[in-house]
C-alpha positions as CSV (number, residue, x, y, z in Angstrom):
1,X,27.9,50.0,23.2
2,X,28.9,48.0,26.2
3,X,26.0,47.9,29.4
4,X,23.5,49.5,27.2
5,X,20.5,50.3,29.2
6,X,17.3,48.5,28.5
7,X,16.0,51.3,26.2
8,X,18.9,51.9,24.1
9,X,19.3,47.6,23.9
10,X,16.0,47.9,22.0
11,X,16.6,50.9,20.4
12,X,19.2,49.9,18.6
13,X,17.9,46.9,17.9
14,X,14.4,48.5,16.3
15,X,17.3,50.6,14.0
16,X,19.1,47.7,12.8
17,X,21.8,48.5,15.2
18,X,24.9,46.6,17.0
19,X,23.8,45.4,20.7
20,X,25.7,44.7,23.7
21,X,23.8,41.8,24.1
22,X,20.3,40.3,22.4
23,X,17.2,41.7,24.0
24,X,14.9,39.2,25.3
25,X,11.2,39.1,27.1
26,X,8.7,36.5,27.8
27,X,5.0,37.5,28.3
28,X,2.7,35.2,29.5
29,X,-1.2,35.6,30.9
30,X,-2.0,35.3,34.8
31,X,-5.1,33.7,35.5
32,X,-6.9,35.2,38.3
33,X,-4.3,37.8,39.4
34,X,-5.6,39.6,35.9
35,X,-8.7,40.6,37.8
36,X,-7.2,42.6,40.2
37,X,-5.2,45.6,39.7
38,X,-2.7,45.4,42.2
39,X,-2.6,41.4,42.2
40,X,-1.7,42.2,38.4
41,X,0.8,44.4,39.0
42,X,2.4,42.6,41.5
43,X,2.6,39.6,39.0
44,X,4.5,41.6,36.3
45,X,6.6,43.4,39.0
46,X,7.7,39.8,40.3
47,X,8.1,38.6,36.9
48,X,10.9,41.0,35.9
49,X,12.5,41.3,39.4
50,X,13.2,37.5,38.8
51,X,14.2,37.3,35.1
52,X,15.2,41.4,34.7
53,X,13.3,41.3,31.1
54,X,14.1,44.3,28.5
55,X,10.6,44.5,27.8
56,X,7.5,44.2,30.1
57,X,4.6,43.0,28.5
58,X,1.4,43.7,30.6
59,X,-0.9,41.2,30.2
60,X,-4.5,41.6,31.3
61,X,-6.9,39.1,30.6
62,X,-8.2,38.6,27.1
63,X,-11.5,40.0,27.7
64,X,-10.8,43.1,29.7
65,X,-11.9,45.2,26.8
66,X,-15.2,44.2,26.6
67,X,-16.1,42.9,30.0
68,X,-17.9,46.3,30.4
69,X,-20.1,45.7,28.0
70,X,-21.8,42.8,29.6
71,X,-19.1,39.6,28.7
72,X,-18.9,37.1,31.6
73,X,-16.0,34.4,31.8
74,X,-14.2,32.5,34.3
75,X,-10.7,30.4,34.1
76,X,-11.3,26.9,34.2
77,X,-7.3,26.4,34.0
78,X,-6.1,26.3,30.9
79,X,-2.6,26.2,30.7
80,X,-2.1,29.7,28.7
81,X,-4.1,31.2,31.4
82,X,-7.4,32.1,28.8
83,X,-10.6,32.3,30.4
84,X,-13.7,30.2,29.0
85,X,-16.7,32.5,28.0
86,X,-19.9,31.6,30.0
87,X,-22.1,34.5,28.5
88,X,-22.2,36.9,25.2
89,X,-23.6,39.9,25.0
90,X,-23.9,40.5,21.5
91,X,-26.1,37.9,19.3
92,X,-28.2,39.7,16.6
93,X,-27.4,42.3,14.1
94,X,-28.9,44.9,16.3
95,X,-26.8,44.3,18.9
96,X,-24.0,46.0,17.4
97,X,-25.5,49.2,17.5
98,X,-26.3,49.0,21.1
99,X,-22.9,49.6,22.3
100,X,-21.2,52.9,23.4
101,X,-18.0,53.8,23.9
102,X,-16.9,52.5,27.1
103,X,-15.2,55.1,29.9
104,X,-12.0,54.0,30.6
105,X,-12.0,55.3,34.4
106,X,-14.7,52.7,35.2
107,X,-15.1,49.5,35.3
108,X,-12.6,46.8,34.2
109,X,-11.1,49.3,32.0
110,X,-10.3,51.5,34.9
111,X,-8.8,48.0,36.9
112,X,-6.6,47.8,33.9
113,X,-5.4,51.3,33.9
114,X,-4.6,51.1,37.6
115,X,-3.0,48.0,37.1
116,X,-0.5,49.9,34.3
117,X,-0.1,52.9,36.7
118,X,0.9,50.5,39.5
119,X,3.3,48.8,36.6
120,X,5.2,51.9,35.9
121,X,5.5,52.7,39.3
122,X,7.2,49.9,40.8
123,X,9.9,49.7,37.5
124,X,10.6,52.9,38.4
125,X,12.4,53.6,34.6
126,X,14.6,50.6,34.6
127,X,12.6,48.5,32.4
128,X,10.3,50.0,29.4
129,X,6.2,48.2,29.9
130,X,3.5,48.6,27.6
131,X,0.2,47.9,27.3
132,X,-1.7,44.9,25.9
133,X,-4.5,46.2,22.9
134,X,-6.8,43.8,21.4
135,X,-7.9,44.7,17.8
136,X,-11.4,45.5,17.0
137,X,-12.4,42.3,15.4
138,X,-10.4,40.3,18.1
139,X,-13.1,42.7,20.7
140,X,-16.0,41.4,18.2
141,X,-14.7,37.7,18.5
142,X,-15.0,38.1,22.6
143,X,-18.1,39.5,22.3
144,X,-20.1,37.7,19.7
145,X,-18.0,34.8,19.2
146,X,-16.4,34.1,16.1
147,X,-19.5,32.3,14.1
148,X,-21.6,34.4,14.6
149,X,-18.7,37.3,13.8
150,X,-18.4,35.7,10.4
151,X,-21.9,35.6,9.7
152,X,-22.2,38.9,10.7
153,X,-19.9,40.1,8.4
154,X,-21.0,38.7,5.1
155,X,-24.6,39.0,6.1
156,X,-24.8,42.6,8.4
157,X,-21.6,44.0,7.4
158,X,-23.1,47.3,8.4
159,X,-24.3,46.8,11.7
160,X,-20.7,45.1,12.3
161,X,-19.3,48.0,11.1
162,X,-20.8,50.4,13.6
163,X,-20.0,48.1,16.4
164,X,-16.8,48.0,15.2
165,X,-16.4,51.6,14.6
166,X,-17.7,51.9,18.5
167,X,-15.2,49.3,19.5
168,X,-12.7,51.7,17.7
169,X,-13.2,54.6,19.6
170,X,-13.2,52.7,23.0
171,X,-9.6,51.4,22.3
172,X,-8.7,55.1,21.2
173,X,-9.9,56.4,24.8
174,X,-8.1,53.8,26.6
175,X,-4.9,54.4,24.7
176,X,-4.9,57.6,25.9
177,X,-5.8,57.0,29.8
178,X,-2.9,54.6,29.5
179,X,-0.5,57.0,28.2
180,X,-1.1,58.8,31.0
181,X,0.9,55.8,33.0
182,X,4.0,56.5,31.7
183,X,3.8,53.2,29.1
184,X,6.3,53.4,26.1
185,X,4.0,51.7,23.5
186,X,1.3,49.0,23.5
187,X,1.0,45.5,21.9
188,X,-1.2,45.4,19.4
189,X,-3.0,41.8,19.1
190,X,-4.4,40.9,15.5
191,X,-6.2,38.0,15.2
192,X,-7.9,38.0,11.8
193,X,-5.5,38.5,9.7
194,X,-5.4,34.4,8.3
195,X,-7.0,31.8,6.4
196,X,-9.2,30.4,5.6
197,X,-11.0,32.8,8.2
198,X,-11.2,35.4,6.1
199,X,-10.6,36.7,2.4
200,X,-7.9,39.0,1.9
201,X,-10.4,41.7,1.1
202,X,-12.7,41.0,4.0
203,X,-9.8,41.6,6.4
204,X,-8.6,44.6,4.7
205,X,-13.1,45.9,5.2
206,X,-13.0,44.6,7.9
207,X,-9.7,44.3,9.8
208,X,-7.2,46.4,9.0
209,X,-9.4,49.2,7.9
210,X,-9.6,49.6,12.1
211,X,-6.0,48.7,12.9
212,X,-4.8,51.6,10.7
213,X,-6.7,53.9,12.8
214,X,-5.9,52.6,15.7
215,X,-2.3,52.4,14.7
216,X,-2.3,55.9,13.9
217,X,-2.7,57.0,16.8
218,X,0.0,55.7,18.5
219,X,3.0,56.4,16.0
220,X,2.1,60.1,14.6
221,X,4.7,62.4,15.0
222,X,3.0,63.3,18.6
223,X,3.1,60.8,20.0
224,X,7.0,60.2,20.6
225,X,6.5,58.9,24.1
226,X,5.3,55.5,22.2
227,X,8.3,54.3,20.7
228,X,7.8,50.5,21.6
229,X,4.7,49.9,19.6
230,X,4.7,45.7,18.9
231,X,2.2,44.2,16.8
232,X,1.6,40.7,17.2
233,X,-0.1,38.5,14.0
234,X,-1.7,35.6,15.5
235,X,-2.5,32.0,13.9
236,X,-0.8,30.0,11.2
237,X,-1.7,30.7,7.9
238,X,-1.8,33.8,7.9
239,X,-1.9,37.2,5.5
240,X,1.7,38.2,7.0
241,X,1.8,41.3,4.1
242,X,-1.3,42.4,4.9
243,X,0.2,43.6,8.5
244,X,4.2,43.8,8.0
245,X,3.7,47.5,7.0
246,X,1.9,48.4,9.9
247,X,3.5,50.9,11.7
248,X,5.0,49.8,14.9
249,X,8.6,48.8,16.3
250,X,8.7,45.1,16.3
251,X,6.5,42.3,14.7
252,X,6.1,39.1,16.7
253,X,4.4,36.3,14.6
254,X,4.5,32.8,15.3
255,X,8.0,32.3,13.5
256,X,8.2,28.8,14.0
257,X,4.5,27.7,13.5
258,X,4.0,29.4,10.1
259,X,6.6,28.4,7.3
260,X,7.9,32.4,7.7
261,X,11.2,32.8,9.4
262,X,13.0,35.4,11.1
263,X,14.7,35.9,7.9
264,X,12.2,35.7,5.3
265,X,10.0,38.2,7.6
266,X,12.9,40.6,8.3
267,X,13.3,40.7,4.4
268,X,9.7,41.8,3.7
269,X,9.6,44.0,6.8
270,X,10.9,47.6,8.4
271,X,9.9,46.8,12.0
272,X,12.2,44.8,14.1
273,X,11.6,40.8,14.7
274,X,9.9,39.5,17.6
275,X,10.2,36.1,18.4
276,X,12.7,33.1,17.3
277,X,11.4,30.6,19.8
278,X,7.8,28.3,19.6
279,X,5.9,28.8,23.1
280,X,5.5,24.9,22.7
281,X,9.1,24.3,22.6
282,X,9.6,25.9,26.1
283,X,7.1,24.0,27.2
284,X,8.8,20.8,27.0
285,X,10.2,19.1,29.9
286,X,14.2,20.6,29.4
287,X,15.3,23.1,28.0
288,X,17.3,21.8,24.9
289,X,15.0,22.3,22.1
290,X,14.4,26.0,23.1
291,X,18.4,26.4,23.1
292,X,18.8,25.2,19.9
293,X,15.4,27.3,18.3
294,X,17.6,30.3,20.0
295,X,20.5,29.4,18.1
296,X,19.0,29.3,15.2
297,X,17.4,32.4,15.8
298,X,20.5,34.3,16.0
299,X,22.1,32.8,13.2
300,X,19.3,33.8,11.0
301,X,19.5,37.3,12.4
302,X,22.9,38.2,13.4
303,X,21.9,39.7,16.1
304,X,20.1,41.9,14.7
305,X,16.6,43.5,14.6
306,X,15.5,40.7,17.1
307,X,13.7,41.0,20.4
308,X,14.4,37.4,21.4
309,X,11.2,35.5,23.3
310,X,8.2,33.5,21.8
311,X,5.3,33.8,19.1
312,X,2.3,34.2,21.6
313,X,2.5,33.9,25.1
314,X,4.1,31.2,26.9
315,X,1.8,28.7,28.9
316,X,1.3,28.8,32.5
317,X,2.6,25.4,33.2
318,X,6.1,26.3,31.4
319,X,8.9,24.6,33.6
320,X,11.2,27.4,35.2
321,X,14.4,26.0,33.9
322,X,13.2,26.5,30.6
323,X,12.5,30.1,31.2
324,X,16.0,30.5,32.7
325,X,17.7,28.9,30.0
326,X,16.0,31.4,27.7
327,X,17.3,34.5,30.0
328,X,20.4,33.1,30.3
329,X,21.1,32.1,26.5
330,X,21.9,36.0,25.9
């Protein structure tokens, strides 16, 4: 067990497993690097040559999925390094059914895959990366907005539908361009799955109707090369059984923001845990409130089935020593 590499370290910890030590990553968006494949790359590469991370994250902007159909955005500097949308491309009903598959060697899709390719080179095997995949709805939310998403739903639900079935199939060729990068999963972003923003039945229509599918495809018996498949549940209240038996290696949920623990999740789950620390504690000034979430962390776990780091992506502006602390806590 002792100087596991960064594989087996997460291995193990996905089986339940003793560790030599806790594995730990931090992910985090880059503003304005994210729309350049090799500024990207060299971001991430950076990233884990100064921290040495067991996981690498890629993290594209939030709208590189749909920017090809006609989204515009810009960063205005928020500190998690989101963009601001300046113009939607999909308004009425109709709209929906206008979209096509996208082609994921053009375009910002194709930016994206370079970006991975460029990834995988410079790690060279010592760290596992994997790809950043936005659900359907979460696509339907960048391009529509989320009003207009709702209204949609319990008003058009069939033209949603088709878009979403579209969206579906463009995630499902990008997957596969990706794999071709030498990534050992993605991270699976659902964003729907919570109240009061939608009834447990119109996220199971509407939601994870999709995610299965898209799930699917990444953890059949062919597709052994994704092993590291993490899905992560976003918000507060949300419908954490409607997700915990997706299939995928780890779960990262916003452990400290949603009355679930580590330990309550881990009981109700397979996957592994991701998480243990609120990306709002490591944004204080020092590090001491992180250190003591991290305890706690551990103690709930033992060690065990954990994938130490944050529930969402830390912001921007997070002081250094804090990060440090965080590496240097394991």
């Amino acid at each position: 067990m002792k100087n596991m590499s960064k594989r087996k370290r997460l291995e193990a910890a996905i089986a339940g497993e003793p560790v030599d030590r806790l594995p730990v990553a931090l992910w985090r968006h880059w503003p304005g690097d994210d729309q350049d494949a090799a500024a990207l790359a060299a971001a991430h590469l950076k990233w884990q040559a100064d921290y040495d991370w067991d996981l690498v994250k890629v993290g594209p902007a939030s709208s590189y999925s749909v920017v090809d159909w006609g989204l515009q955005d810009r960063w205005l500097g928020h500190i998690e390094g989101t963009r601001e949308t300046t113009q939607r491309p999909v308004s009425s009903p109709a709209d929906w059914e206008t979209l096509r598959p996208l082609d994921p060697t053009q375009g910002m899709l194709a930016e994206q895959i370079k970006a991975l390719r460029l990834v995988g080179e410079g790690l060279r095997g010592q760290a596992p990366f994997i790809a950043t995949i936005f659900s359907p709805l979460s696509m339907a939310k960048h391009l529509a907005g989320n009003d207009i998403v709702l209204s949609h739903l319990r008003h058009s639900p069939d033209a949603l539908h088709r878009g979403l079935a579209t969206m579906t199939e463009s995630i499902l060729r990008f997957i596969d361009a990706a794999r071709a990068t030498g990534i050992d999963g993605i991270y699976y972003a659902v964003q729907h799955a919570a109240y009061p923003l939608l009834s447990r039945d119109e996220f199971d229509a509407f939601g994870r109707a999709y995610d299965q599918r898209v799930l699917a495809s990444v953890a059949d018996l062919w597709c052994a090369d994704l092993w590291c498949n993490v899905v992560h549940l976003h918000g507060k209240s949300v419908m954490f059984d409607k997700v915990a038996d997706y299939p995928m290696a780890f779960l990262n949920w916003h452990d400290r923001d949603t009355g679930i623990s580590l330990a309550e999740g881990l009981a109700h789950m397979r996957p592994a845990a991701s998480g243990g620390v609120s990306q709002w504690t490591l944004h204080q000034e020092g590090p001491a409130a992180a250190l003591n979430e991290i305890q706690d962390a551990r103690a709930q776990t033992g060690d065990r089935r954990l994938l130490l780091g944050t529930g969402c992506v830390i912001m921007t502006t997070t002081p250094l020593r804090n990060i440090r602390a965080l590496r240097e806590a394991v």
